[in-house]
C-alpha positions in Angstrom: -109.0 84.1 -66.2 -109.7 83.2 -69.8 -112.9 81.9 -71.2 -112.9 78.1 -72.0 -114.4 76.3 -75.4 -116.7 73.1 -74.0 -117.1 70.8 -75.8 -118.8 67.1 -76.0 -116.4 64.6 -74.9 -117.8 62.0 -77.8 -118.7 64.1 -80.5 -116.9 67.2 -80.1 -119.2 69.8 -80.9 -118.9 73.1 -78.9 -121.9 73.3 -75.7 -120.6 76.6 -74.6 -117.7 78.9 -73.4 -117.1 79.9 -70.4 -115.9 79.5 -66.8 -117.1 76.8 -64.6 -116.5 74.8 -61.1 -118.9 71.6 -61.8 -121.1 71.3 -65.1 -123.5 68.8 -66.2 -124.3 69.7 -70.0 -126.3 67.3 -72.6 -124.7 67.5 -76.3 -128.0 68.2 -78.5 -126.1 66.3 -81.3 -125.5 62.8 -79.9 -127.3 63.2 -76.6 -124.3 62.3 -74.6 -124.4 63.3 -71.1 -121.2 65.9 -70.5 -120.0 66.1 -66.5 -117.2 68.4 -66.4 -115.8 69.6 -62.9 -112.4 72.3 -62.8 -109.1 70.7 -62.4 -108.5 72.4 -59.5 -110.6 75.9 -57.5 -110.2 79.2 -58.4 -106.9 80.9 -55.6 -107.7 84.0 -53.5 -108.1 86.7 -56.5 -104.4 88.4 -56.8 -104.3 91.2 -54.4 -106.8 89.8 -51.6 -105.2 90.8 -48.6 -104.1 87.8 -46.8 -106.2 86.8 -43.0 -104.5 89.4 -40.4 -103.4 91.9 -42.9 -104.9 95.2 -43.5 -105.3 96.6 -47.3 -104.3 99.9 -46.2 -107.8 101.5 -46.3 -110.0 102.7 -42.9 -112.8 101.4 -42.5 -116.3 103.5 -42.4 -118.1 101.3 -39.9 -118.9 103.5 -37.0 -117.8 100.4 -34.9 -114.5 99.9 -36.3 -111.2 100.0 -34.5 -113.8 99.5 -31.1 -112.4 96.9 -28.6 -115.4 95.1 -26.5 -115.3 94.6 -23.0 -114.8 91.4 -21.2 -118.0 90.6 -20.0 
């Protein structure tokens, strides 16, 4: 994912760069309150092995691969 240039929506002078979800960011220059939220959430980063699938690696719990008992 690739940095972002914000900037004010009525003045358009640069705030910051960056990554965000939700910002709330006031321009020094024109005082104009800034509410920025991400078009749409970050996916599963590529790779993430899916619910129910195994990465391949064991795991060094001591507990691990243990069934409990009904009880």
């Amino acid at each position: 994912m690739f940095n972002t240039d914000i900037r004010c929506g009525q003045c358009g002078r640069k705030l910051a760069s960056g990554r965000y979800l939700e910002l709330t960011i006031k321009c020094p220059r024109c005082r104009a309150m800034n509410h920025l939220k991400a078009e749409s959430l970050p996916t599963e980063r590529p790779g993430a092995p899916q619910p129910g699938e195994s990465d391949g690696r064991q795991s060094d719990h001591p507990l691990a691969g243990r069934q409990t008992t009904p009880g």
